[in-house]
N, C-alpha and C positions, 0 to 999 in steps of 0.2 A: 641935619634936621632934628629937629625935638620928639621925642614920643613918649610915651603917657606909659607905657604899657612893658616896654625893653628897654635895653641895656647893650651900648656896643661897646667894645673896647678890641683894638688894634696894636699887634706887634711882630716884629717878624715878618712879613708878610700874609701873620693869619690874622682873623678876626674872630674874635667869640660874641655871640651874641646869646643873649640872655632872656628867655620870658622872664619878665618881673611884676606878676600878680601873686603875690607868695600868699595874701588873703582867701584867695580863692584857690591855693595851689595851681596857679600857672593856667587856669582852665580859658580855651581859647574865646574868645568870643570874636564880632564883627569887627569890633574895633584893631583889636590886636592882630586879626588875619591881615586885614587892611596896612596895619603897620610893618608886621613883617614880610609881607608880598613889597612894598615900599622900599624896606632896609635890604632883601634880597637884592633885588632889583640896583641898587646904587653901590653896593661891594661886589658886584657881578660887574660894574663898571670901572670899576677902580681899578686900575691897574698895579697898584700898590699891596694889592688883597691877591695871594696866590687858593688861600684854602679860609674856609668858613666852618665852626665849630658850633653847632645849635644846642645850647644846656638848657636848664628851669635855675631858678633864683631857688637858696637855699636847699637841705639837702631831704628834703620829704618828696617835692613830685618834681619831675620832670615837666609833661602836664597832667593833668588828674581828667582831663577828660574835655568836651564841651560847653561850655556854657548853658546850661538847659535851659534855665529860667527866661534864654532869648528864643528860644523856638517851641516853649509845651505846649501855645496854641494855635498852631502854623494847621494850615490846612494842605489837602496835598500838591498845591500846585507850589504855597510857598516852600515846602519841603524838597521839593524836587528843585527849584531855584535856588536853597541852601545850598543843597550837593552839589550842583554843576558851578553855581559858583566859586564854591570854595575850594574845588579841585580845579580849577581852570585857574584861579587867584595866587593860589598857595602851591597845595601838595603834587600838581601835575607842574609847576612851575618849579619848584625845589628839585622835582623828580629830573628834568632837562638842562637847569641850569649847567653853563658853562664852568662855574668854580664850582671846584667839590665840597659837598657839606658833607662833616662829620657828628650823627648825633650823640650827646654823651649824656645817657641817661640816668639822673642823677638820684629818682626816685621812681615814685607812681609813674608811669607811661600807658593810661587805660582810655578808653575809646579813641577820641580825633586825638591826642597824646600821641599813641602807640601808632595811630596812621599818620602820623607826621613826623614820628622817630621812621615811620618806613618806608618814605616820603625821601630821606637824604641818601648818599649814596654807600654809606654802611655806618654801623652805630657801636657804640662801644659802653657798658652799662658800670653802672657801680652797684657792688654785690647787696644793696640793699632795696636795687628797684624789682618792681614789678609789674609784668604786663599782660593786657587783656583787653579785649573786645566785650566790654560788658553789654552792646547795645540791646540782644533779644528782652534783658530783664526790663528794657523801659518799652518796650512794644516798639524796637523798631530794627533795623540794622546798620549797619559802618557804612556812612555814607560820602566818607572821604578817600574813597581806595581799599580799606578796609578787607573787602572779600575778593579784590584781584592783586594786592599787593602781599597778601599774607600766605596765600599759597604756594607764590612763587618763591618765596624766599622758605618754608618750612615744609610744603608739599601740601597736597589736595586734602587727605586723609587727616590731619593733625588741624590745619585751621578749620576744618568743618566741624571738630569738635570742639577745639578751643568759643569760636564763634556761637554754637547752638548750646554750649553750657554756662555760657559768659564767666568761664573760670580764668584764672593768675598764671603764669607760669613766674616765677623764681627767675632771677638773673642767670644761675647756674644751669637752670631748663632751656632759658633762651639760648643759653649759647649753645648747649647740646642739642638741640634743634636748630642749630644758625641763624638765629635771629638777632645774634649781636654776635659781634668778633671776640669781642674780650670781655670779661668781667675782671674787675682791679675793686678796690677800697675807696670810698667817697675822697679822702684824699690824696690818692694815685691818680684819680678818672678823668680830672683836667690839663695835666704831666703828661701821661700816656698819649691822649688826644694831641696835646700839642709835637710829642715825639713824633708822631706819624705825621701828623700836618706840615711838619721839618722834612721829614724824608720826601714826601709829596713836593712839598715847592720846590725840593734842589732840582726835580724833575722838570720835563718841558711843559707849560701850560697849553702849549697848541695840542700838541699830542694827547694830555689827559683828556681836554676835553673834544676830541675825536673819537677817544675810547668812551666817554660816557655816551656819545650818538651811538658807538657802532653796537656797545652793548646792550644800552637799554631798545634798540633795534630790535634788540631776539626777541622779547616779551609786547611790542606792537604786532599783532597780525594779519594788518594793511601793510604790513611791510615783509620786503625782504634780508632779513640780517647779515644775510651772505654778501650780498651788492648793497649797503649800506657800509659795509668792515670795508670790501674791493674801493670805494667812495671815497672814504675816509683815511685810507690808508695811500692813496693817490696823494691826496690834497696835500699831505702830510711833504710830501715830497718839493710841494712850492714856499716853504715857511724856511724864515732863518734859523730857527731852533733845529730843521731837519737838518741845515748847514752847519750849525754851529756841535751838534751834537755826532755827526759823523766826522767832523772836521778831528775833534778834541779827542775823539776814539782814536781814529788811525796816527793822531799826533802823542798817543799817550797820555794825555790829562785829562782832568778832571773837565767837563763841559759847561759854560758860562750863559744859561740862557737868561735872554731879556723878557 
């Protein structure tokens, strides 16, 4: 499929996918959500694509933020149809997906950016981005995950202030807060992504994505996470990878999943 807005490229069994509005630094709008809920959606089907790699085009933003000039004069019903849509679209969809995304944050990562780098299932930064919830400064707040994705990853006390001061934190802060795994050099940060994305796929795909249910389990509070893991950890038991992978242990080698 064509799109206006990204960039895919496959190998390996990974895929990297690219915001490419470098004019506007990568910033999200309608169109783009729409394209990559799209491209999500079809390398999530590809059996060819073990792991997904989400960057920004060029090395200033990852994305710089959302599009304002599409919503500064939304009233409140459309704003609240913004939100739900675009977390129902996108960021709550990236958040469940079956294949693991990894984001590699290559610059800027500030408002819906920063909630859609937190959006994948861990993210790995280059020492010259930087991140933040700027949204208090335009009268409004993060209305893509924003204030329930950031605490669970940095704790209650740190995003309440980062959020109410609309301040940056440093690639180095993020990771000293756990908001990113690694920090490397803009050109180490898609080498590294791809190292782990290698280690990932040698692994069983049924099983990672068992572990992304049973995890992100803990953080639903309609749910149980304990009988979500017992669930999942069941099912595991009826897949050829649980055969193949107990088979190639007790046999001594290395395990061959499909």
């Amino acid at each position: 499929m064509e799109y206006n807005n990204i960039l895919i490229e496959s190998d390996n069994n990974i895929a990297v996918l690219t915001i490419n509005r470098p004019q506007k630094l990568n910033a999200l709008n309608k169109e783009t959500i729409q394209e990559l809920h799209r491209a999500f959606s079809e390398l999530n089907l590809d059996n060819n694509i073990k792991i997904i790699l989400l960057t920004g085009s060029g090395t200033k933003a990852f994305v710089a933020g959302a599009d304002i000039s599409e919503f500064a004069n939304f009233d409140v019903s459309q704003g609240s149809d913004l939100a739900k849509n675009g977390q129902d679209l996108l960021f709550n969809f990236i958040e469940n997906l079956e294949t693991p995304v990894i984001a590699a944050i290559n610059g800027f990562a500030l408002g819906g950016g920063l909630e859609l780098a937190m959006a994948c299932h861990f993210r790995v930064a280059s020492d010259n981005a930087k991140m933040g919830l700027p949204e208090v400064s335009l009268g409004v707040i993060p209305g893509y995950g924003g204030t329930q994705r950031l605490p669970q990853l940095i704790g209650k006390g740190k995003a309440m202030e980062l959020i109410m001061t609309a301040n940056m934190l440093t690639a180095n802060e993020a990771k000293e807060y756990g908001l990113v795994n690694y920090v490397v050099t803009q050109e180490e940060l898609l080498p590294l992504c791809k190292k782990l994305a290698s280690k990932i796929s040698r692994n069983s795909s049924t099983a990672i994505t068992s572990a992304i249910k049973a995890i992100n389990a803990n953080f639903n509070s309609n749910v149980n996470g304990y009988e979500i893991e017992i669930k999942q950890f069941g099912k595991c038991f009826g897949t050829d990878d649980f055969l193949e992978g107990t088979t190639a242990f007790l046999n001594k080698r290395k395990p061959n999943f499909q």
